[in-house]
N, C-alpha and C positions, 0 to 999 in steps of 0.2 A: 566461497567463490565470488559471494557480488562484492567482498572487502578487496578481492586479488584484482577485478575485473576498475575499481575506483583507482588503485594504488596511484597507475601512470596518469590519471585525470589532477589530482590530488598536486603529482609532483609538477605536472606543467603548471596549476595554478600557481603555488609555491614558487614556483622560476618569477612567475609576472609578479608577482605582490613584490613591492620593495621591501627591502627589509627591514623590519617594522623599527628595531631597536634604533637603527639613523636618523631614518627621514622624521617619523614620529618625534623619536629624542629632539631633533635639533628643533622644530615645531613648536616643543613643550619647551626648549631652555629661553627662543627667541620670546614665546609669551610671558615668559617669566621674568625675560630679562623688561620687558615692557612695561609688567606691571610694577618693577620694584621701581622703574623710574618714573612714574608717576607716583608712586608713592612717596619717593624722597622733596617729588617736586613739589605734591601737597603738603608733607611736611614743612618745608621751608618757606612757600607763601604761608601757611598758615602763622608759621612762627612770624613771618615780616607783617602780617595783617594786624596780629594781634599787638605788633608793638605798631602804636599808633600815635605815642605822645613824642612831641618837639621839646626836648627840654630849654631853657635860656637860663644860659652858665655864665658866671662874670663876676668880677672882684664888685665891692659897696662903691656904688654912687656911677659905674659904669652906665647907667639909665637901661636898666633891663623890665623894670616895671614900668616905666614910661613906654618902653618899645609895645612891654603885654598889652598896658590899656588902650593905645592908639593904634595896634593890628585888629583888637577886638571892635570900639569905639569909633575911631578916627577920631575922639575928641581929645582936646589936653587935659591934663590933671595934677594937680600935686603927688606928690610920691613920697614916703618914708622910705625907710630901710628898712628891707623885708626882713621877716625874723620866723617866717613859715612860709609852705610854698602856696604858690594859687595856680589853679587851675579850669581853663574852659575853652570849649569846641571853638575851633577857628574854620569858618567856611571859606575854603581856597576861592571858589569862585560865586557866581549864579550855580552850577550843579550842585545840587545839595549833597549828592553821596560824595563828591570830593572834600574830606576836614577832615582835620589832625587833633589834637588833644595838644594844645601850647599849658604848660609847667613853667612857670616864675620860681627860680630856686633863690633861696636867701644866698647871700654875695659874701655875708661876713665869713670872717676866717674861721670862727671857732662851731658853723653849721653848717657850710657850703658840702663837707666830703658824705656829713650823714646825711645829707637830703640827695646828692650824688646817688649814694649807696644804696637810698631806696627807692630810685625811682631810672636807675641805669640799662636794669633790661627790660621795659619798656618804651627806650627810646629810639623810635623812630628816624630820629634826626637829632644832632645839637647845634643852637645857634650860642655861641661862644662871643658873647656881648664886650666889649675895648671900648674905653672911654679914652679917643685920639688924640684928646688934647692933656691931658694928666701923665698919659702911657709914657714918655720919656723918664720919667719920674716913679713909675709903678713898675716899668718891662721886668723887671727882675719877680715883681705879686705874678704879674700875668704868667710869664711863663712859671713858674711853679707851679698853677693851680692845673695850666691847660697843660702840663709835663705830666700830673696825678692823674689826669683825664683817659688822656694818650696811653699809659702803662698800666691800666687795669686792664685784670685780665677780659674782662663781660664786655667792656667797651671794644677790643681788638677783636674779639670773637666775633659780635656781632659786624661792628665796622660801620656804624652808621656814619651817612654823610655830615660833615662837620662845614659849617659856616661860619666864618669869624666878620664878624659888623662890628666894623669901626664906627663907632657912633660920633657924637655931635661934631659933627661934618659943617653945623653952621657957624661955627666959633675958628677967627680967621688962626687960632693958632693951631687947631688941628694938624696932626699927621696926617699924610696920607697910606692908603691903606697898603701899596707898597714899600714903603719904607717900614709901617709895622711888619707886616711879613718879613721882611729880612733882618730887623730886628730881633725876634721872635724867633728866629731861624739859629741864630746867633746863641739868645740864651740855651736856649734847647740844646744845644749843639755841649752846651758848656756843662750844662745839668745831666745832660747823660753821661760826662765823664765822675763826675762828681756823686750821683748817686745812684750809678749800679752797683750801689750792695745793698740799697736800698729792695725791703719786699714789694711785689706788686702792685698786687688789689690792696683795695681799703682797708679790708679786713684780715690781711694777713696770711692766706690760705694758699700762696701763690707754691707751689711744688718746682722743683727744678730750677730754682732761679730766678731772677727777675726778667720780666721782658725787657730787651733791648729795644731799644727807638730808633727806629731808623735802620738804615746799613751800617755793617760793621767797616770800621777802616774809611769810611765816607764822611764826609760833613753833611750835617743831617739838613734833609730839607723836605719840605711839605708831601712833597710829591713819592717821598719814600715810606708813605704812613698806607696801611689796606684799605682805610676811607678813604672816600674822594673829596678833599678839602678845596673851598671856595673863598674869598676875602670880597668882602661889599663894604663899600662908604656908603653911611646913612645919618640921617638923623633924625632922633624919636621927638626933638621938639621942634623942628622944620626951622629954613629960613625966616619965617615970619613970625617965629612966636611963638605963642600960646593963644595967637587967632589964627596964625595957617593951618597948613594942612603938615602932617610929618611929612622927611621926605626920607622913601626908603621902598623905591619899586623892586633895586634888585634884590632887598627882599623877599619881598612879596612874590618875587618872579619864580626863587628858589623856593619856596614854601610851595608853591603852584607845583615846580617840577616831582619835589620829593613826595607832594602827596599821593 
């Protein structure tokens, strides 16, 4: 009797309660939807956190170890030809948790792609080091090297910001850093017809083909690359010598941003 006497209590409650499998459901997909996107976001800083090093990529005598010791020092120094890489913390600023890990990669031809290869996905950034006054006479080194760079597959994946320094900026026969870009624009443009049959990565692992540079059917130019490429004139032994100072803020400026 008291189960017959509940029955109609029971059903009006039933009427008010929403129904559970909706309101509940959409509750539980919206938190979920929240939590996986926090989870892909800490993925991906964590992946960009951990890539921390600036590499500096550039054919011999380009002055890329000149550039290391005077971002680190500010002082001048003589330089060899690098034949191993070096590496140490560069503080962007006065904040000390702002610094990047700067990588001097050897320039010769026959160790530049394996120092490339191992130290690719931890790069945070690459500065793509141009010796401005040789470059009419190299463009064809350059772009092959920075064409290897471009069509790996870890470099595209990632997509870190690329920087090309024109260096000794104080030698009155220097390029300017315009006229290398379109230069450069140029070989690129010619070497992607030339070597897509060429494989990938360094290593050969590339599946499906090679990456295409650029757009198809377009003339290739910087602005069609998933990095965001920059061009700075500088020079790692300054106007003055080897008593001034370097001169190379926008450097410095972009190293500050990408930190």
């Amino acid at each position: 009797g008291m189960a017959g006497r509940l029955e109609p209590d029971l059903e009006a409650l039933r009427r008010e309660l929403p129904a559970p499998d909706t309101a509940v459901l959409s509750v539980l997909l919206a938190l979920l939807a929240v939590a996986i996107t926090l989870l892909i976001w800490r993925v991906v800083q964590g992946r960009r956190s951990s890539r921390k090093a600036v590499l500096l990529l550039g054919l011999c005598d380009a002055g890329k170890t000149l550039l290391f010791a005077r971002l680190l020092s500010g002082k001048y120094r003589d330089t060899q030809t690098s034949i191993t890489d070096s590496s140490a913390v560069y503080r962007v600023s006065k904040d000390k948790s702002a610094n990047v890990t700067l990588i001097d990669l050897p320039g010769h031809e026959s160790l530049r792609l394996q120092f490339l290869e191992r130290f690719k996905a931890a790069a945070r950034a690459i500065v793509f080091v141009v010796d401005s006054v040789a470059f009419q006479r190299e463009v064809k080194d350059v772009a092959e090297f920075l064409y290897q760079v471009l069509v790996d597959s870890t470099v595209l994946k990632n997509a870190p910001p690329l920087l090309i320094a024109c260096n000794k900026q104080d030698i009155t026969m220097a390029k300017s850093a315009k006229l290398i870009q379109q230069q450069l624009e140029k070989e690129l443009n010619t070497l992607r017809v030339t070597r897509s049959a060429a494989p990938t990565s360094l290593d050969g692992s590339a599946t499906g083909g090679p990456a295409q540079l650029g757009k198809k059917g377009k003339d290739f130019d910087f602005s069609q690359l998933p990095m965001k490429v920059e061009f700075v004139e500088c020079s790692a032994r300054g106007i003055k010598g080897e008593e001034g100072d370097a001169d190379f803020e926008g450097l410095e400026k972009w190293l500050a941003k990408i930190a």
